[in-house]
PDB file of N, CA, C and O in Angstrom:
ATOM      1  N   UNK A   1     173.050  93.074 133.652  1.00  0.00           N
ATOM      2  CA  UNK A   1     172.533  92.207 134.698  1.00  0.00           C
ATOM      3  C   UNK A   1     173.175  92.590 136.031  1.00  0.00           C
ATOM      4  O   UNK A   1     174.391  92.684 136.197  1.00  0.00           O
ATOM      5  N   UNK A   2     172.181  92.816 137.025  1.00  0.00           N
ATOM      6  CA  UNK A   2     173.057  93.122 138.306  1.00  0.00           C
ATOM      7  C   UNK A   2     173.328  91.783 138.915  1.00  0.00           C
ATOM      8  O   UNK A   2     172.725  90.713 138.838  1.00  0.00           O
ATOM      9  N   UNK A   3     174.678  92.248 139.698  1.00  0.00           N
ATOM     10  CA  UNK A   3     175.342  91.176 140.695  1.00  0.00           C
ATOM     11  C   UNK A   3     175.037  91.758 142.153  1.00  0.00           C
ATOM     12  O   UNK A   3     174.801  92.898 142.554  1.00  0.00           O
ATOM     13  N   UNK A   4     175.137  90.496 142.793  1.00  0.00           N
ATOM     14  CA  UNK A   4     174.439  90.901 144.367  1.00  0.00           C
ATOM     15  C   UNK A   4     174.196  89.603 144.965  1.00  0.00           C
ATOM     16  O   UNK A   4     174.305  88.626 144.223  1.00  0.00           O
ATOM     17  N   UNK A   5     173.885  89.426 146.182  1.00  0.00           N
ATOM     18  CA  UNK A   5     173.514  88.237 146.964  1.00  0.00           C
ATOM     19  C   UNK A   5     172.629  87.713 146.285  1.00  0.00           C
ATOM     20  O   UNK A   5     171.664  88.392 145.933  1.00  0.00           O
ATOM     21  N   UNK A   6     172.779  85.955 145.824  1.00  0.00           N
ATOM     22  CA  UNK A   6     171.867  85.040 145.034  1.00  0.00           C
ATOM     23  C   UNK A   6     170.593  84.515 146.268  1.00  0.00           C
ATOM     24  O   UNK A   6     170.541  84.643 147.491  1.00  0.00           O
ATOM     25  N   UNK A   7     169.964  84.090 145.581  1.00  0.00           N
ATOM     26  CA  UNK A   7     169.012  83.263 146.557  1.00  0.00           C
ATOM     27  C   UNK A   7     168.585  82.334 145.676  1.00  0.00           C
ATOM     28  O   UNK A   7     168.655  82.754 144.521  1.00  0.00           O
ATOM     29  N   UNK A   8     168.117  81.095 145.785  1.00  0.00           N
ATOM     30  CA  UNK A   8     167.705  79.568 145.506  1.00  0.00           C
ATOM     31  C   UNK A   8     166.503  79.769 145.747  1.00  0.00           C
ATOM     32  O   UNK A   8     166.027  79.739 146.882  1.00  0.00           O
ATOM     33  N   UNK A   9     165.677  80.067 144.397  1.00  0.00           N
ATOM     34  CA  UNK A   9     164.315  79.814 144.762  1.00  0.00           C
ATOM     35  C   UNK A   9     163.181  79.102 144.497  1.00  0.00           C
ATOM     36  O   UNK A   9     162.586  79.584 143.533  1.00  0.00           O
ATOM     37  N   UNK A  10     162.557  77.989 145.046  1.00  0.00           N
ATOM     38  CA  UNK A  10     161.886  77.118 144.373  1.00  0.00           C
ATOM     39  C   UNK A  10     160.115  77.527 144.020  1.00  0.00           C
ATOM     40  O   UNK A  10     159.409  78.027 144.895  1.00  0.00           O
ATOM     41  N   UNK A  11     159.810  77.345 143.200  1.00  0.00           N
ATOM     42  CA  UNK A  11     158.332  77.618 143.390  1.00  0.00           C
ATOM     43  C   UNK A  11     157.682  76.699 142.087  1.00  0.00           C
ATOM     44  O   UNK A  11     158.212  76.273 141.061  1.00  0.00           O
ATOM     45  N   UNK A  12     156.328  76.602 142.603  1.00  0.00           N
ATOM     46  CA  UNK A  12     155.528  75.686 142.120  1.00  0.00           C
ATOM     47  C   UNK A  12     155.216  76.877 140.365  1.00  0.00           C
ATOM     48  O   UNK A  12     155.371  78.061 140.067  1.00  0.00           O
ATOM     49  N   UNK A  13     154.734  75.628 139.688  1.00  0.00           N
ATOM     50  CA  UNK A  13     154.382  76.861 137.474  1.00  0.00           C
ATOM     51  C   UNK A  13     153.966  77.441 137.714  1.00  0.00           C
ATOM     52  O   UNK A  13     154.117  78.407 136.967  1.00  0.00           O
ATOM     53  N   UNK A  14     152.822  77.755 139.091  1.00  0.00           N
ATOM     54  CA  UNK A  14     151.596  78.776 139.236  1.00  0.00           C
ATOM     55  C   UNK A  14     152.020  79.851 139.452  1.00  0.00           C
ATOM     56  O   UNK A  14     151.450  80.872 139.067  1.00  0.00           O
ATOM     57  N   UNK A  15     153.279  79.836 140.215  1.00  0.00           N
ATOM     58  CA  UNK A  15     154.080  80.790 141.417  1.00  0.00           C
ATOM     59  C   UNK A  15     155.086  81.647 140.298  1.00  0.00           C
ATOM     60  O   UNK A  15     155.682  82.627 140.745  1.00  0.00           O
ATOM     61  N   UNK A  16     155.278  81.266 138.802  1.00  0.00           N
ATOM     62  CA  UNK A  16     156.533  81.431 138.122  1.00  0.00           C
ATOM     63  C   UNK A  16     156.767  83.063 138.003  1.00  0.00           C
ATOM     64  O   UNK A  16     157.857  83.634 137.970  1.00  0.00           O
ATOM     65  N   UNK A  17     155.519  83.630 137.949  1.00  0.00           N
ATOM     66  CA  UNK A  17     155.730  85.488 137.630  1.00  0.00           C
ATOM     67  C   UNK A  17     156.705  85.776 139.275  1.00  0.00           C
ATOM     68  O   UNK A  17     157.684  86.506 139.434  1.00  0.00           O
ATOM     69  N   UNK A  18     155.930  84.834 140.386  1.00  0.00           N
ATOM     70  CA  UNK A  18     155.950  85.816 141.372  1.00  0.00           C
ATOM     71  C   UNK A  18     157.737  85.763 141.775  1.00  0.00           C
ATOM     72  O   UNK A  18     158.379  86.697 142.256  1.00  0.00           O
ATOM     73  N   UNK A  19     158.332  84.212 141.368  1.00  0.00           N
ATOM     74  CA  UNK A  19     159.831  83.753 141.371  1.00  0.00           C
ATOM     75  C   UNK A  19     160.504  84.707 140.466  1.00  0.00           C
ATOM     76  O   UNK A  19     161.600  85.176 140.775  1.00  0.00           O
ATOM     77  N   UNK A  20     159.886  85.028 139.327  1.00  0.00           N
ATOM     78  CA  UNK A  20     160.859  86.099 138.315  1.00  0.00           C
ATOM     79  C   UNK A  20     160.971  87.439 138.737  1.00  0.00           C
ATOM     80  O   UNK A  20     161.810  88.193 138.244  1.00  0.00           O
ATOM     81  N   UNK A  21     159.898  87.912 139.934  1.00  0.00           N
ATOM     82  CA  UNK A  21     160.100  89.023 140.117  1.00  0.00           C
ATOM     83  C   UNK A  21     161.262  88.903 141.251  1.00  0.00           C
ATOM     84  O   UNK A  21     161.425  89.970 141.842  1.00  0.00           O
ATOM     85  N   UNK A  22     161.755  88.282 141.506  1.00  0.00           N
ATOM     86  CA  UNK A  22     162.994  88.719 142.306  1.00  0.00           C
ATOM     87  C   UNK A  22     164.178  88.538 141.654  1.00  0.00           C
ATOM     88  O   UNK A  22     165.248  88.419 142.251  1.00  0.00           O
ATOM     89  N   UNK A  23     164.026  88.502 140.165  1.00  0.00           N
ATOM     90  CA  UNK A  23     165.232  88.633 139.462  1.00  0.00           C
ATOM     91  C   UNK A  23     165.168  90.587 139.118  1.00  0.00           C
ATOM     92  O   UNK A  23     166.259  91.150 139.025  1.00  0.00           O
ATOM     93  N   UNK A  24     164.100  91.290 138.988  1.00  0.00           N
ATOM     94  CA  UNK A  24     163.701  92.754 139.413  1.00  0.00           C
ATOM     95  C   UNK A  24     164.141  93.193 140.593  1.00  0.00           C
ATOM     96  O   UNK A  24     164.069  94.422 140.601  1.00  0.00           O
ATOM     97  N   UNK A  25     164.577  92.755 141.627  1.00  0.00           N
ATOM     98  CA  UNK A  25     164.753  93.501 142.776  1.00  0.00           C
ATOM     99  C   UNK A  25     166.001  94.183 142.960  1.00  0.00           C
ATOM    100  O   UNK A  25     166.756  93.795 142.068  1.00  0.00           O
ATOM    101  N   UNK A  26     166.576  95.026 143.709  1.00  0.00           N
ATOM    102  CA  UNK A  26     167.904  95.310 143.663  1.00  0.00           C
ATOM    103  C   UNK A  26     169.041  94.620 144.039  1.00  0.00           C
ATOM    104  O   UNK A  26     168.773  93.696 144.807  1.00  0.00           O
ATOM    105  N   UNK A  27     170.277  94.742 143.760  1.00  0.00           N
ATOM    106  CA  UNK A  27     171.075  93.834 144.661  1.00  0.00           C
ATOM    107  C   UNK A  27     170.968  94.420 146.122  1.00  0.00           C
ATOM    108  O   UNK A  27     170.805  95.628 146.293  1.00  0.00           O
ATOM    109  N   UNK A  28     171.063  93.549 147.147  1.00  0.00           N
ATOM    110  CA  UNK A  28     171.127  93.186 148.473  1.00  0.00           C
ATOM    111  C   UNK A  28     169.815  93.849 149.299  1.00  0.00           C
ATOM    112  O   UNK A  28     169.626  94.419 150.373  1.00  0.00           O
ATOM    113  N   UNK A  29     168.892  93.348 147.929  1.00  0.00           N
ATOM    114  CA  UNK A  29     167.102  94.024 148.539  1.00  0.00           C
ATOM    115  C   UNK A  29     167.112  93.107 150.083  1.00  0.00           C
ATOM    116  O   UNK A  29     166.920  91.895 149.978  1.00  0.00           O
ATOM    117  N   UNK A  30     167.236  93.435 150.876  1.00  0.00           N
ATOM    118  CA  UNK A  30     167.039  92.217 152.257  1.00  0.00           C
ATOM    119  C   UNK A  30     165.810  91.981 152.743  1.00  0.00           C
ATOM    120  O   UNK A  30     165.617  91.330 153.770  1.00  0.00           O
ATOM    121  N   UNK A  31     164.761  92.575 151.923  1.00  0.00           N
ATOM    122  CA  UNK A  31     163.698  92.067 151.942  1.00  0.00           C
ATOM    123  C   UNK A  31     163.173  90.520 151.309  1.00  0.00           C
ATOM    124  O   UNK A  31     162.139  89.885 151.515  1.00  0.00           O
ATOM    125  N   UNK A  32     164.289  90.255 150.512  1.00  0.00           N
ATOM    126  CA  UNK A  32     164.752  89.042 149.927  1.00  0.00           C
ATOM    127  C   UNK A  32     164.562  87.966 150.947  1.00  0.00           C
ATOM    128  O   UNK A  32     163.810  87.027 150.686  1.00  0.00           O
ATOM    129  N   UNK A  33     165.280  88.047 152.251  1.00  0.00           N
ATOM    130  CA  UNK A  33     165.910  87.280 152.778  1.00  0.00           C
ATOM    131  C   UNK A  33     164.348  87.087 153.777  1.00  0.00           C
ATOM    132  O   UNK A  33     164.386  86.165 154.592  1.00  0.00           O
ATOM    133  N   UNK A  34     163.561  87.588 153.740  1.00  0.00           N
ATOM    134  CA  UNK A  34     162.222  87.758 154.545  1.00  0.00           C
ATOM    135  C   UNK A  34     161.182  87.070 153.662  1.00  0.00           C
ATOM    136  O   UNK A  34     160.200  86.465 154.095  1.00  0.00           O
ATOM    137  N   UNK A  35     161.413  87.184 152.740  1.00  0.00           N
ATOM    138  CA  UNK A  35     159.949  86.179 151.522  1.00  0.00           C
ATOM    139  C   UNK A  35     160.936  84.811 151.099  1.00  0.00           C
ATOM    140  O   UNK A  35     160.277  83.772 151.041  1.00  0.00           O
ATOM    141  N   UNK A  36     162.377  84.659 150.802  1.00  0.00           N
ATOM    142  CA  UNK A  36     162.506  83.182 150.448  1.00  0.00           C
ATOM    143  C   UNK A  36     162.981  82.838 152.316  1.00  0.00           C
ATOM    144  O   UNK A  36     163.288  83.477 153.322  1.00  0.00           O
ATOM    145  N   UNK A  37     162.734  81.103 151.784  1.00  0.00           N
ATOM    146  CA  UNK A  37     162.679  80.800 153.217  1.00  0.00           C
ATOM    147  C   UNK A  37     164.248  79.965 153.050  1.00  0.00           C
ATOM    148  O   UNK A  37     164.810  79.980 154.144  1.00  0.00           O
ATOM    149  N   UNK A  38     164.894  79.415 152.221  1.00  0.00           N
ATOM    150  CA  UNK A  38     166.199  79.655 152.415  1.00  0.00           C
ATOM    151  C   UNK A  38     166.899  79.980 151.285  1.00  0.00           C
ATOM    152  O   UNK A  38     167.022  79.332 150.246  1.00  0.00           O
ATOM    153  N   UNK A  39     167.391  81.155 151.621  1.00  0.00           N
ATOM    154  CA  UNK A  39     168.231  82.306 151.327  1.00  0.00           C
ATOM    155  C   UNK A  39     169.946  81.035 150.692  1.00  0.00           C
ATOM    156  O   UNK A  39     170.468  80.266 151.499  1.00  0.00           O
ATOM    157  N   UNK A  40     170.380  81.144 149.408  1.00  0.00           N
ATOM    158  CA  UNK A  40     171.360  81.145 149.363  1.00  0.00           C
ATOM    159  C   UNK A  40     172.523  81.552 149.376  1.00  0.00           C
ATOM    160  O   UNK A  40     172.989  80.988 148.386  1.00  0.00           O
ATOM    161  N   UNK A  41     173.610  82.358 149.969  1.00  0.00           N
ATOM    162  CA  UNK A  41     174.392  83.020 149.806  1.00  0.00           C
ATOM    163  C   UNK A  41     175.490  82.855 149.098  1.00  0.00           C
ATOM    164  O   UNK A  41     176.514  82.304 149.502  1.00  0.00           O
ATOM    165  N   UNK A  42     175.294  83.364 147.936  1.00  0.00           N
ATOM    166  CA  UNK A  42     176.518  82.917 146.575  1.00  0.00           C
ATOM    167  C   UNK A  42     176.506  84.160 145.656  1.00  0.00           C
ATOM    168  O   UNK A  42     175.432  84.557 145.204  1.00  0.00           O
ATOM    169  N   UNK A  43     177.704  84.804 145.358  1.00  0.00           N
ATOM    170  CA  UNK A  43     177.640  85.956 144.185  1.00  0.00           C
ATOM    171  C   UNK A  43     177.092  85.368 143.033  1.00  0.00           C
ATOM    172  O   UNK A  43     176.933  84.180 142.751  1.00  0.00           O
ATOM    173  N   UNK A  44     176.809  86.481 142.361  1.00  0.00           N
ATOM    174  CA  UNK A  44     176.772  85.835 141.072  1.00  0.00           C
ATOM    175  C   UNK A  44     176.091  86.195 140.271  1.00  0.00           C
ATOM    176  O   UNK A  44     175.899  87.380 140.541  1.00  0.00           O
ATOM    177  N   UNK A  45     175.457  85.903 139.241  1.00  0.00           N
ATOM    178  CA  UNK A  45     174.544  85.855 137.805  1.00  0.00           C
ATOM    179  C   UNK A  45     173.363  85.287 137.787  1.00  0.00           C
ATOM    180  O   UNK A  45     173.427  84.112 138.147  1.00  0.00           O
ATOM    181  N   UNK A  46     172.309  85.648 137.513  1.00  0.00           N
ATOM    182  CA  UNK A  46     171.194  85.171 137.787  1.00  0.00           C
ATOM    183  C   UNK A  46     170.692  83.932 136.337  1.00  0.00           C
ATOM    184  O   UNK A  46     170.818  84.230 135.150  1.00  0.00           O
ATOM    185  N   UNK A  47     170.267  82.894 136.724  1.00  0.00           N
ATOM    186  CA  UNK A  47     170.186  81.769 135.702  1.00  0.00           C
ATOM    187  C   UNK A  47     168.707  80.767 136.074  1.00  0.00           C
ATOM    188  O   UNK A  47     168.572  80.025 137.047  1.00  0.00           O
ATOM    189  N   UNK A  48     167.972  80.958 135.263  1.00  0.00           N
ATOM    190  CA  UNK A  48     167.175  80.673 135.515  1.00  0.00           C
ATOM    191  C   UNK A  48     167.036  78.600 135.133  1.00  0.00           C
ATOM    192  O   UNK A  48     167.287  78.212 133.992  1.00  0.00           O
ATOM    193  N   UNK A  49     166.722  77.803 135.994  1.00  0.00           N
ATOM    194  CA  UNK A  49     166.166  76.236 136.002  1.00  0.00           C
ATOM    195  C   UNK A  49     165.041  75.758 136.470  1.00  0.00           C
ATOM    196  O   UNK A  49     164.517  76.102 137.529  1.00  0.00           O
ATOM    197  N   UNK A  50     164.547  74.786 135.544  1.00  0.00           N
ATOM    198  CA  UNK A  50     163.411  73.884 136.010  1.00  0.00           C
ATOM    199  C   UNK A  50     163.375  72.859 135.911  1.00  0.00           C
ATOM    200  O   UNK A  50     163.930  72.379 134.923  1.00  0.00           O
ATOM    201  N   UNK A  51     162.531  71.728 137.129  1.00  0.00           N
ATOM    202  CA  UNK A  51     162.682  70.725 137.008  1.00  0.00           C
ATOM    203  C   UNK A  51     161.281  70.072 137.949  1.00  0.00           C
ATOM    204  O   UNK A  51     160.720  70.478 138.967  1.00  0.00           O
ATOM    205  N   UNK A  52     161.113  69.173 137.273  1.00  0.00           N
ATOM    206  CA  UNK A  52     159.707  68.185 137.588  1.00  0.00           C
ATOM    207  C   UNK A  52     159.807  67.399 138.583  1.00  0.00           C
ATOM    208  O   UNK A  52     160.779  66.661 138.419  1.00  0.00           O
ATOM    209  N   UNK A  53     159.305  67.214 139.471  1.00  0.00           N
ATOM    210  CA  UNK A  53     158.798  66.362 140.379  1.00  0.00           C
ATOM    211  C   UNK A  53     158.255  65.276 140.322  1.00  0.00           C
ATOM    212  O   UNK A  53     157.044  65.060 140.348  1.00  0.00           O
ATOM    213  N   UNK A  54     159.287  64.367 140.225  1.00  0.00           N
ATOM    214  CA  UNK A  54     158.382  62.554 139.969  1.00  0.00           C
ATOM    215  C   UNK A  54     157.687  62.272 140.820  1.00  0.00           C
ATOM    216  O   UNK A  54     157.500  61.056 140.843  1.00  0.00           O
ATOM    217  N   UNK A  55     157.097  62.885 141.696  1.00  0.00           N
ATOM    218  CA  UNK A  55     156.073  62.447 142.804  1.00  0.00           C
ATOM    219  C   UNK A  55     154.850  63.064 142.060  1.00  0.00           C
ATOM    220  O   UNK A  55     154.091  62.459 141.303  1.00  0.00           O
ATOM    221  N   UNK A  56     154.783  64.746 142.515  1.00  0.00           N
ATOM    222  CA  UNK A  56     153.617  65.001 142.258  1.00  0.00           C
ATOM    223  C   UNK A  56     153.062  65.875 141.048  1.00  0.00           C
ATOM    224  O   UNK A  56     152.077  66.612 141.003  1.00  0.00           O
ATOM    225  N   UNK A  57     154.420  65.420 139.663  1.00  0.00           N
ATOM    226  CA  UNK A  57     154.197  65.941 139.020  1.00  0.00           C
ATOM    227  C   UNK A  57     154.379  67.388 138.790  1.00  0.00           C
ATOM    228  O   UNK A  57     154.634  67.757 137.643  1.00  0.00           O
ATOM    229  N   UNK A  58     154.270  68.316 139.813  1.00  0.00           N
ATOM    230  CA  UNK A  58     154.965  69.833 139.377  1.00  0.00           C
ATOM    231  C   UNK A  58     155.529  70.297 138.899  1.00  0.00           C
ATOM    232  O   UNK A  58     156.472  69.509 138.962  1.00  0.00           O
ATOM    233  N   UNK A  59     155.989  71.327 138.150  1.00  0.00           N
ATOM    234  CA  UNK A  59     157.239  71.743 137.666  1.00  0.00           C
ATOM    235  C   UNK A  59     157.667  72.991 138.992  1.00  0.00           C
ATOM    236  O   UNK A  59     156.809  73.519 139.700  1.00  0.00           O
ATOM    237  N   UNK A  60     158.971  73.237 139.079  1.00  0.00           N
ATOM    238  CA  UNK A  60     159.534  73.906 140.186  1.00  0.00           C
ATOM    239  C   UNK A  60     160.628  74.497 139.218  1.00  0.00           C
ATOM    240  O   UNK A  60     161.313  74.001 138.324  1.00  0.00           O
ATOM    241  N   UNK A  61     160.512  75.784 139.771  1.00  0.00           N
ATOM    242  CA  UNK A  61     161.549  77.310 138.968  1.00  0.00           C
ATOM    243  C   UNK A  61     162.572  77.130 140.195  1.00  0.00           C
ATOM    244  O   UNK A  61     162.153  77.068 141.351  1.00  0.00           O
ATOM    245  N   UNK A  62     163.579  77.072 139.959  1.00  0.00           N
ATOM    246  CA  UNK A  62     164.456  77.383 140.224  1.00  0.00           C
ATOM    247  C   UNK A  62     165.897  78.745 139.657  1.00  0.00           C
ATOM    248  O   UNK A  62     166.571  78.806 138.629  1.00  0.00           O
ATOM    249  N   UNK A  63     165.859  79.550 140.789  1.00  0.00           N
ATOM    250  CA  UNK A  63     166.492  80.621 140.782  1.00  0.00           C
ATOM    251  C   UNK A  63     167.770  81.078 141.490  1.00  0.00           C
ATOM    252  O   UNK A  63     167.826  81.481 142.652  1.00  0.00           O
ATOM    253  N   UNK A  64     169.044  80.930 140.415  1.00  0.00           N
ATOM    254  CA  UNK A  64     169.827  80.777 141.173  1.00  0.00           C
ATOM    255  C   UNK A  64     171.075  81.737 140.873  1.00  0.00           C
ATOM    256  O   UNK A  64     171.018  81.974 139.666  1.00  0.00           O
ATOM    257  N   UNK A  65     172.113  82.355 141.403  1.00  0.00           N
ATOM    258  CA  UNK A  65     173.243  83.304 140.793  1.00  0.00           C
ATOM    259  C   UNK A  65     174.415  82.853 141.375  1.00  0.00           C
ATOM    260  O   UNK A  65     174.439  82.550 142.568  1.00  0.00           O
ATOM    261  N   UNK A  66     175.433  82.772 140.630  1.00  0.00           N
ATOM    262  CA  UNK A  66     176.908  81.879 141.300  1.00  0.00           C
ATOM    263  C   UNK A  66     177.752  82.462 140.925  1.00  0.00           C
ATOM    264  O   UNK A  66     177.610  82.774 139.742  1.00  0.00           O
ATOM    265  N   UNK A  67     178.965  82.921 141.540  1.00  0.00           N
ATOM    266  CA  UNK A  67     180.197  83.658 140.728  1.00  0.00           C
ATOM    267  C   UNK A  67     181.053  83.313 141.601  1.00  0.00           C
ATOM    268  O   UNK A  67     181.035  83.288 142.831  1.00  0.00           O
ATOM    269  N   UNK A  68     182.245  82.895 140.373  1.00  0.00           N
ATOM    270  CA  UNK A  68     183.175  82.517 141.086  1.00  0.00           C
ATOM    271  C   UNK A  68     183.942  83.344 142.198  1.00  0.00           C
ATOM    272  O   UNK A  68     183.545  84.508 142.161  1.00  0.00           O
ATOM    273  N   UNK A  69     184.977  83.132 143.249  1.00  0.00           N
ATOM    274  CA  UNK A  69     185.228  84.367 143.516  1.00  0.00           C
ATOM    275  C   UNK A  69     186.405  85.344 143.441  1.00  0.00           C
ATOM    276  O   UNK A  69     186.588  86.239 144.266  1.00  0.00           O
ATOM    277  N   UNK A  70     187.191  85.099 142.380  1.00  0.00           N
ATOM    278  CA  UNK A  70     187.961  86.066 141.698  1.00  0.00           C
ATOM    279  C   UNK A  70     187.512  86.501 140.714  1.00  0.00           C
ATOM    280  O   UNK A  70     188.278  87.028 139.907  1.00  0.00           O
ATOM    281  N   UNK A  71     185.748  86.407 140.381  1.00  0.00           N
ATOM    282  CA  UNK A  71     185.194  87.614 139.561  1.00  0.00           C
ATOM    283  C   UNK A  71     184.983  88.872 140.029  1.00  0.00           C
ATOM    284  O   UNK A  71     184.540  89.743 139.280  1.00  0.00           O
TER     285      UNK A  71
END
């Protein structure tokens, strides 16, 4: 698994291929930082979460990588 600048990415079930493909990209692709609209900056491991929306019902991918930093 590569390590590299994380990003937080939310996207709607429809959107889910297009959120996994930036677990494919390279580390510090900075083209990254141009398609999500906010960029998290955290080392780390890539881990994939989801979670529903009590409003409108959606499910939302969340994409996220964290490392501590004496890894």
């Amino acid at each position: 698994m590569t390590l590299g600048w994380a990003y937080t990415v939310w996207k709607t079930s429809s959107d889910d291929r297009q959120a996994l493909d930036v677990l494919n990209r390279p580390a510090g692709d900075k083209s990254l930082i141009e398609e999500l609209k906010q960029p998290s900056q955290r080392l780390g491991k890539v881990v994939q979460q989801t979670r529903k929306c009590n409003h409108c019902l959606r499910t939302y991918i969340c994409i996220v990588e964290i490392l501590s930093p004496h890894s």
